[in-house]
PyMOL Python script that loads the backbone (N, CA, C, O; Angstrom):
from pymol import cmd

cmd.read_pdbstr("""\
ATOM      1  N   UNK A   1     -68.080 -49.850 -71.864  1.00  0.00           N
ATOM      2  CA  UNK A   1     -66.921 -49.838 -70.999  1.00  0.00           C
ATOM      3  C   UNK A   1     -65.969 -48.714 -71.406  1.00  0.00           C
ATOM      4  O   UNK A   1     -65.722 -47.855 -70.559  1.00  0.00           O
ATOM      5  N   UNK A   2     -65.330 -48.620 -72.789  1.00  0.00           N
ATOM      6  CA  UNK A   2     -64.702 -47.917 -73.620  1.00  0.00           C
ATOM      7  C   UNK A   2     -65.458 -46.351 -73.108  1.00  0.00           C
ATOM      8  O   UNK A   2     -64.661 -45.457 -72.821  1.00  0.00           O
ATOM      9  N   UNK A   3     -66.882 -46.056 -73.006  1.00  0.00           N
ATOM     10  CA  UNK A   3     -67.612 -44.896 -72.884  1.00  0.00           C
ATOM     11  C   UNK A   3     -67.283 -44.297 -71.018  1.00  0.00           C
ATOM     12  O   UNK A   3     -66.995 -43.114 -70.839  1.00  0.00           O
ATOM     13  N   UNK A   4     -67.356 -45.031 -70.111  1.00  0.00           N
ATOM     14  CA  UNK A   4     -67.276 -44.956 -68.741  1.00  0.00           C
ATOM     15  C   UNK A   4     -65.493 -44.620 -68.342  1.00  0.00           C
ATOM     16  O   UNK A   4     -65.133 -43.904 -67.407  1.00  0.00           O
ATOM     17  N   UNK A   5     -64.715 -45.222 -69.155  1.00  0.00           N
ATOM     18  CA  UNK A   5     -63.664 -44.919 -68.595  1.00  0.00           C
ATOM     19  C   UNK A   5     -62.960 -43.602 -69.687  1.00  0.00           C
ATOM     20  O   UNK A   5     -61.795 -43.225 -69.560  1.00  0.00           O
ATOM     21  N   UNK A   6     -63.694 -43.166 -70.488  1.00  0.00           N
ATOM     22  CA  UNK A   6     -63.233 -41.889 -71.458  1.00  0.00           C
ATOM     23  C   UNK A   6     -63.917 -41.028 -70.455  1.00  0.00           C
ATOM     24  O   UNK A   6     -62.989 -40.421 -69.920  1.00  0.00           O
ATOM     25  N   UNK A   7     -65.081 -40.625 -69.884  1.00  0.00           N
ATOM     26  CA  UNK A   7     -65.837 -40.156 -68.964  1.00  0.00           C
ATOM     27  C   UNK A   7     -65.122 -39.767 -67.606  1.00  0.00           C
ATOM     28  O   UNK A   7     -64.673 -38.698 -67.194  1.00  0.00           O
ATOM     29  N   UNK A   8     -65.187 -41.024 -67.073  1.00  0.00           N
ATOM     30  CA  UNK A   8     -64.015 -40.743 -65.474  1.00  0.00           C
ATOM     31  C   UNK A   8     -62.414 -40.265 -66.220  1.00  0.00           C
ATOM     32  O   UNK A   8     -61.946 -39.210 -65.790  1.00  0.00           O
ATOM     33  N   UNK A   9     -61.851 -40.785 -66.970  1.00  0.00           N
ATOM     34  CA  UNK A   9     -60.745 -40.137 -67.304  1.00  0.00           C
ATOM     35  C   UNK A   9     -60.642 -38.439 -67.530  1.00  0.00           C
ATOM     36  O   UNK A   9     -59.882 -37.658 -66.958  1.00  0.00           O
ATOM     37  N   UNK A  10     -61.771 -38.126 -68.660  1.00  0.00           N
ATOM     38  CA  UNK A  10     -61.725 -36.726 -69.006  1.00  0.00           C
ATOM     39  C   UNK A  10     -62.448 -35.746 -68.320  1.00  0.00           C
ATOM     40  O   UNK A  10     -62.280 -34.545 -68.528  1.00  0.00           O
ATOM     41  N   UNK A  11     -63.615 -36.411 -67.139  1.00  0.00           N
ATOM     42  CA  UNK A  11     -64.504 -35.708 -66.560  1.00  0.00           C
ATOM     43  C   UNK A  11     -64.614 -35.738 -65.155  1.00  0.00           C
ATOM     44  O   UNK A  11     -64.847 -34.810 -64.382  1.00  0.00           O
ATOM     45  N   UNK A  12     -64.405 -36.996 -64.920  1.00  0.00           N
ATOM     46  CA  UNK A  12     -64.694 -37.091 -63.476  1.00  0.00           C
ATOM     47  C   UNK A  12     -63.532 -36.321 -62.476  1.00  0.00           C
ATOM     48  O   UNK A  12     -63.429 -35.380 -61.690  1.00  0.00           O
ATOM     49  N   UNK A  13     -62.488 -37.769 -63.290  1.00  0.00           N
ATOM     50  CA  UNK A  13     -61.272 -37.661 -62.461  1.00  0.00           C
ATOM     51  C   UNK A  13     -60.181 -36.645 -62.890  1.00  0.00           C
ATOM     52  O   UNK A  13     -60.322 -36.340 -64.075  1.00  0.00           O
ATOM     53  N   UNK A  14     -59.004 -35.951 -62.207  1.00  0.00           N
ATOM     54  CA  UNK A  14     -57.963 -35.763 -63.401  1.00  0.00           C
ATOM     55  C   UNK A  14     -57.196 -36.699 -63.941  1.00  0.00           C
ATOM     56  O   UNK A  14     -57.076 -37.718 -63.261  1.00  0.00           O
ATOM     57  N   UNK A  15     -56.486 -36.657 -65.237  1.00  0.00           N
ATOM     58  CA  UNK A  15     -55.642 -37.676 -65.535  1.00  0.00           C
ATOM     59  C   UNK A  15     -54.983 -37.537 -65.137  1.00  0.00           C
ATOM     60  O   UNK A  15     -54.211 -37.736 -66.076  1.00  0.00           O
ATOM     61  N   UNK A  16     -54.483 -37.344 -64.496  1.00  0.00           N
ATOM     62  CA  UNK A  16     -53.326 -37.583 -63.925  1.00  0.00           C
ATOM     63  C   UNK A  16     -53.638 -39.016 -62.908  1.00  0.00           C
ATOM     64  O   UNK A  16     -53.167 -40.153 -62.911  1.00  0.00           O
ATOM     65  N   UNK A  17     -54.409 -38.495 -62.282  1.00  0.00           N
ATOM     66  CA  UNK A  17     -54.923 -39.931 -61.024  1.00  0.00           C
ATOM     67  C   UNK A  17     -55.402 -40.907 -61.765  1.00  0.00           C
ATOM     68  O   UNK A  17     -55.306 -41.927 -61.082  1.00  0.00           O
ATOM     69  N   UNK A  18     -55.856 -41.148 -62.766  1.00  0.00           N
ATOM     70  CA  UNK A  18     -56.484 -41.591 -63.452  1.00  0.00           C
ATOM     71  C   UNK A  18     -55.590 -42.901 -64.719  1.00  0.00           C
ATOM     72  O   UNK A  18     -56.031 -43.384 -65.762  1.00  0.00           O
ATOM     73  N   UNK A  19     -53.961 -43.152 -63.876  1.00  0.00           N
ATOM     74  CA  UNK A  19     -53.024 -44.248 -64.734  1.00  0.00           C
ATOM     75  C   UNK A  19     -53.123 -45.611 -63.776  1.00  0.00           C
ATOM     76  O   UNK A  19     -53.451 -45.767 -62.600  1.00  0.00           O
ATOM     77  N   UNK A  20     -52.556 -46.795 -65.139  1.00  0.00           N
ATOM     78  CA  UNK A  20     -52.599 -47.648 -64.167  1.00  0.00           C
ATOM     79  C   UNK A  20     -52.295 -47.933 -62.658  1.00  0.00           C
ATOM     80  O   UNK A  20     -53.202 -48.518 -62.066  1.00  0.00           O
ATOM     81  N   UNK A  21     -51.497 -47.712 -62.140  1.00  0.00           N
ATOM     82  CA  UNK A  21     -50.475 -47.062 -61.022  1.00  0.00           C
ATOM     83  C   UNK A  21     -51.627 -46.840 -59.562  1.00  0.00           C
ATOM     84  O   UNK A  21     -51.312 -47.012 -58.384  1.00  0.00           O
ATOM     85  N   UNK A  22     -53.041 -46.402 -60.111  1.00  0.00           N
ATOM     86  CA  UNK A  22     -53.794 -45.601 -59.212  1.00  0.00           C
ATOM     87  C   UNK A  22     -54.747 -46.586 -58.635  1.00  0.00           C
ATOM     88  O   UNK A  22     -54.846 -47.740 -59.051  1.00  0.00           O
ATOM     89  N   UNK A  23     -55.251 -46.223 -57.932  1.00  0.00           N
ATOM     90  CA  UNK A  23     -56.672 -47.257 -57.249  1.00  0.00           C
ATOM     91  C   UNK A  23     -57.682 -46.873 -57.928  1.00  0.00           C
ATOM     92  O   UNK A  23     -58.459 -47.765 -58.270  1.00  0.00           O
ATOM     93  N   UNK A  24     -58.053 -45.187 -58.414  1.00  0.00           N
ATOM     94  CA  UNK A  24     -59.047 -44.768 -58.739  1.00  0.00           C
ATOM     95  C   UNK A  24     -59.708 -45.644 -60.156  1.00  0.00           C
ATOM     96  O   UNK A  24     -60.854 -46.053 -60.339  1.00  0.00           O
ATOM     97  N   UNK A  25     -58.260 -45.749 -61.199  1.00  0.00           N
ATOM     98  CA  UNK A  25     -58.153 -46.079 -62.505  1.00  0.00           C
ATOM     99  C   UNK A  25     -58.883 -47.886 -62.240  1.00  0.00           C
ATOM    100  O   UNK A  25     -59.717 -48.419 -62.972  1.00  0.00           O
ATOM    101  N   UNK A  26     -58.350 -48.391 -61.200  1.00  0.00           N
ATOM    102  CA  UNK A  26     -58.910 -50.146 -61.007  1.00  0.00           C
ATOM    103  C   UNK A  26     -60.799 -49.858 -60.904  1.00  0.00           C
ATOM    104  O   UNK A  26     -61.648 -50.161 -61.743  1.00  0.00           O
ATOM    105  N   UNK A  27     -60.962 -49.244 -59.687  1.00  0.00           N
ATOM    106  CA  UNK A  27     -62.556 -48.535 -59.221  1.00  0.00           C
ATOM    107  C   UNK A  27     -63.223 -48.245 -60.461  1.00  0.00           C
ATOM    108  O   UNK A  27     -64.310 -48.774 -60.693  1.00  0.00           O
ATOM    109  N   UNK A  28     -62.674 -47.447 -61.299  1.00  0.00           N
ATOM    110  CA  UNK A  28     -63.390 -46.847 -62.802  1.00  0.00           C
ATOM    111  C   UNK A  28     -63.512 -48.151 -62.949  1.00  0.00           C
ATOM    112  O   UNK A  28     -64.660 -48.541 -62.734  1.00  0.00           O
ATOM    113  N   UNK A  29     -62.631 -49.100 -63.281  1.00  0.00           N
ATOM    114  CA  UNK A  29     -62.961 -50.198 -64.571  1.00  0.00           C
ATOM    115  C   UNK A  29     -63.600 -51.071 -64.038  1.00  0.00           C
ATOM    116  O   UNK A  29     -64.195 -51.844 -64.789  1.00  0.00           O
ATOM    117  N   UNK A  30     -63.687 -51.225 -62.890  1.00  0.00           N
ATOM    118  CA  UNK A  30     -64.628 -51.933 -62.191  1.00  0.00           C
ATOM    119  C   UNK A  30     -66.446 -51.981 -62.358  1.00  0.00           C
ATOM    120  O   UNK A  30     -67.328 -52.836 -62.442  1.00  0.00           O
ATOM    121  N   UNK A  31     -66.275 -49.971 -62.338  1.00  0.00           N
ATOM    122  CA  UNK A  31     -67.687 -49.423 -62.083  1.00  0.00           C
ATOM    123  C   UNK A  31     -67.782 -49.679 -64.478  1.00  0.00           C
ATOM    124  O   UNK A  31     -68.834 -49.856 -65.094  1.00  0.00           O
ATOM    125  N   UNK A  32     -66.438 -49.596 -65.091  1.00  0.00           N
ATOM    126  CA  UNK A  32     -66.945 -50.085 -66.472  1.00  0.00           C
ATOM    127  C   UNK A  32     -67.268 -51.003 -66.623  1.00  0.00           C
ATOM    128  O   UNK A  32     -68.160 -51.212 -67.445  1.00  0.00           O
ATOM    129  N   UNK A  33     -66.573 -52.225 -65.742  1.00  0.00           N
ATOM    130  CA  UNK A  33     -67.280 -53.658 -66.229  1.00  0.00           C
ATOM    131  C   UNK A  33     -68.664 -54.344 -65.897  1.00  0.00           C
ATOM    132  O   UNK A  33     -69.183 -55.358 -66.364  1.00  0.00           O
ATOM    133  N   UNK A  34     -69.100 -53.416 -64.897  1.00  0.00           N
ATOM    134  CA  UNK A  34     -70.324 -53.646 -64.631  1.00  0.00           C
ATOM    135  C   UNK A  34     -71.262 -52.965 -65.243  1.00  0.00           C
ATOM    136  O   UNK A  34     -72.297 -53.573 -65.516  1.00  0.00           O
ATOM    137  N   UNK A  35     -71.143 -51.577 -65.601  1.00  0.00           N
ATOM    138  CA  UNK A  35     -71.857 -51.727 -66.920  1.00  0.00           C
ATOM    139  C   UNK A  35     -71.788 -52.024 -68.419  1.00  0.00           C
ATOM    140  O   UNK A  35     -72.477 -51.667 -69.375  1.00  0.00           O
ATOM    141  N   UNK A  36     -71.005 -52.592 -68.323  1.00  0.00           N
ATOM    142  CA  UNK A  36     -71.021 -53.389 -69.706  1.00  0.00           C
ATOM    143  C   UNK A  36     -71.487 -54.302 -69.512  1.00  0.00           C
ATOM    144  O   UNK A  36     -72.382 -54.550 -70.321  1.00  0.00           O
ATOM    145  N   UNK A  37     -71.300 -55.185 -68.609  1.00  0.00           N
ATOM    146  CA  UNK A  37     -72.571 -56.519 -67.896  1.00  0.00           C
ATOM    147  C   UNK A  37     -73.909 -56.177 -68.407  1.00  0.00           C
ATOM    148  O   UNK A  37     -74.585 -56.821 -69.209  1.00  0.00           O
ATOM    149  N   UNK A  38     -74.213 -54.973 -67.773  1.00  0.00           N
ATOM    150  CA  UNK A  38     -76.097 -54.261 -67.482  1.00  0.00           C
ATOM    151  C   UNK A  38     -76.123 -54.286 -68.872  1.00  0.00           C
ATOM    152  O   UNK A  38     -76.935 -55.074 -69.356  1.00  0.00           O
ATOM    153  N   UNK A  39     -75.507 -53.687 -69.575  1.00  0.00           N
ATOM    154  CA  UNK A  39     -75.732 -53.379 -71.102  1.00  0.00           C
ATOM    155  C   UNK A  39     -75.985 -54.473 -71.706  1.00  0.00           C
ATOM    156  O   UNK A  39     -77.171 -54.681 -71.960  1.00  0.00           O
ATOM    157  N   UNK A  40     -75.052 -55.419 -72.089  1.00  0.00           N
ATOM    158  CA  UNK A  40     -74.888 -56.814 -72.642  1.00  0.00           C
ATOM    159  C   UNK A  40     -75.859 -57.767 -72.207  1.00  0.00           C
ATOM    160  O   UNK A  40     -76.370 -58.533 -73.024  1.00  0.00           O
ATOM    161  N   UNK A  41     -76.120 -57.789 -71.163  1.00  0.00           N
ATOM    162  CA  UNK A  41     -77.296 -58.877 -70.857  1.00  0.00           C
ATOM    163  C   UNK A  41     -78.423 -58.985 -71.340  1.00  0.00           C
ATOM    164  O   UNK A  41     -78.882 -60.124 -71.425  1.00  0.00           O
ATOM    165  N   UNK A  42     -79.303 -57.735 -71.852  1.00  0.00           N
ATOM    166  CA  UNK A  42     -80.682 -57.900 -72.296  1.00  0.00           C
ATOM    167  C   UNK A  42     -80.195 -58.283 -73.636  1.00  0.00           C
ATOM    168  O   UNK A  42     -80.931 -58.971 -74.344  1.00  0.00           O
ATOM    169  N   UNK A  43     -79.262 -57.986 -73.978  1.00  0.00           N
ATOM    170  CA  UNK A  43     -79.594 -57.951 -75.473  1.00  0.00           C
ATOM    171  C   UNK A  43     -78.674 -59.873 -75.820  1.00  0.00           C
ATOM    172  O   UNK A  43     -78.749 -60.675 -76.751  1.00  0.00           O
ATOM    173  N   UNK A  44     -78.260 -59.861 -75.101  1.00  0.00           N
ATOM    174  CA  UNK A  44     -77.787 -61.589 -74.958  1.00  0.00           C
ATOM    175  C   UNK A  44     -78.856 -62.118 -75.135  1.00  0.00           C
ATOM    176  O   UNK A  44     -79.029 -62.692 -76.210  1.00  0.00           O
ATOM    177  N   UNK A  45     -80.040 -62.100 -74.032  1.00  0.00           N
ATOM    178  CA  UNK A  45     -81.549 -62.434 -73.498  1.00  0.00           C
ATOM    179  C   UNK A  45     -81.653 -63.149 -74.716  1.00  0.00           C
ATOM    180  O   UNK A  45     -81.352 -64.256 -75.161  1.00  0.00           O
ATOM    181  N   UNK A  46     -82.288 -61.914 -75.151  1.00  0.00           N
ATOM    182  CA  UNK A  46     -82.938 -61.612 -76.762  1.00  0.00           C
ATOM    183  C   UNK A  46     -82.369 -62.433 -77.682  1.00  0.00           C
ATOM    184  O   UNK A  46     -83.098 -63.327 -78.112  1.00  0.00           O
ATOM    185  N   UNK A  47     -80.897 -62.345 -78.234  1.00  0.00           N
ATOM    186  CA  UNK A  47     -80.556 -63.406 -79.039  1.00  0.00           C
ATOM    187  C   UNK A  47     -80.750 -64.597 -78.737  1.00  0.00           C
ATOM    188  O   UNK A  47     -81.116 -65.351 -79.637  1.00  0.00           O
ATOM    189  N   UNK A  48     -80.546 -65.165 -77.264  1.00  0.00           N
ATOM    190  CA  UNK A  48     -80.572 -66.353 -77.017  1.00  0.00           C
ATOM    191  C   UNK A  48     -82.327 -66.674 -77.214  1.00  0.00           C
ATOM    192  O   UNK A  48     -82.587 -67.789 -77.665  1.00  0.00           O
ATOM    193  N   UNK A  49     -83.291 -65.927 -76.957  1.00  0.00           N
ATOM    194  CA  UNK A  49     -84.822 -66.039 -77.321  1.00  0.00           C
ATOM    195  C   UNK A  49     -85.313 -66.395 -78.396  1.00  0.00           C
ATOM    196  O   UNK A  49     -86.182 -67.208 -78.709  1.00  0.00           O
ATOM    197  N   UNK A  50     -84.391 -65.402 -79.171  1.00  0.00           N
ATOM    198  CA  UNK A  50     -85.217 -65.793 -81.068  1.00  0.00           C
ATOM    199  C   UNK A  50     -84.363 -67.080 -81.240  1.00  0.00           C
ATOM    200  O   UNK A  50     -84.954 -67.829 -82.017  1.00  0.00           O
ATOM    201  N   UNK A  51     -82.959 -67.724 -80.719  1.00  0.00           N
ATOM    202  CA  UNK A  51     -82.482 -69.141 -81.620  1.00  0.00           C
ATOM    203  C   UNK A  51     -81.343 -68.095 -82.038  1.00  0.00           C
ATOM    204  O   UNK A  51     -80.374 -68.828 -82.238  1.00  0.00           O
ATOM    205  N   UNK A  52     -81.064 -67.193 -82.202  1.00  0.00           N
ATOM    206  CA  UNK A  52     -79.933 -66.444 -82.789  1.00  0.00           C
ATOM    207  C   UNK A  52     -78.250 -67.057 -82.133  1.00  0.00           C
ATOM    208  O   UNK A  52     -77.224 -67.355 -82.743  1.00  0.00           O
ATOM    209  N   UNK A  53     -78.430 -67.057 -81.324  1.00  0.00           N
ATOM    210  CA  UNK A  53     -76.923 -67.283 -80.160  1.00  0.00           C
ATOM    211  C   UNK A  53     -77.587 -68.422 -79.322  1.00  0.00           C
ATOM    212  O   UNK A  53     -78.773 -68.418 -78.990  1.00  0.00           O
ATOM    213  N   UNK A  54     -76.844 -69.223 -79.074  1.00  0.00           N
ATOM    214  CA  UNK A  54     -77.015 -70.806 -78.373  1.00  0.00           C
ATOM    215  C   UNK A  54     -76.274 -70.612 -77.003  1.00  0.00           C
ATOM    216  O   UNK A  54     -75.211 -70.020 -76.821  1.00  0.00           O
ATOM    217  N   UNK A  55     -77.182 -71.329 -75.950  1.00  0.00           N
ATOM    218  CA  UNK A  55     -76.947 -71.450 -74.194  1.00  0.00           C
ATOM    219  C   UNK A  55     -75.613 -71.882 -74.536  1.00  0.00           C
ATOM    220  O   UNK A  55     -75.252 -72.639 -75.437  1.00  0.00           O
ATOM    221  N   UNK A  56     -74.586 -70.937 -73.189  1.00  0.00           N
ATOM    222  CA  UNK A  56     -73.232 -71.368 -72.904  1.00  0.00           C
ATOM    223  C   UNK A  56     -73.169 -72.040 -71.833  1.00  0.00           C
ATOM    224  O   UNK A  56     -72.089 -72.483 -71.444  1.00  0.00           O
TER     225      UNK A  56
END
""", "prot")
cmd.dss("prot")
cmd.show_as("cartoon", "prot")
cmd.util.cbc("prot")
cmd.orient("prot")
């Protein structure tokens, strides 16, 4: 998440558009929280597979 919105901040977007204040800045964290979802899930999988981390 932390990686996607350093990205649209320094690359995509300008900062300037890019403060709370903006629509663009909500859209980024949006398009961050979903991949942090994609990311986090396999590897949830997995712990929850071996017995490591227990069903919520």
């Amino acid at each position: 998440m932390y990686g996607w919105m350093v990205i649209s901040i320094f690359v995509l977007f300008d900062s300037r558009t890019m403060k709370p204040d903006h629509w663009t800045f909500w859209l980024m964290m949006q398009v961050a929280m979903l991949a942090g979802f994609i990311t986090a899930y396999p590897a949830n999988w997995v712990l929850i597979d071996k017995g490591i981390k227990e069903h919520m």
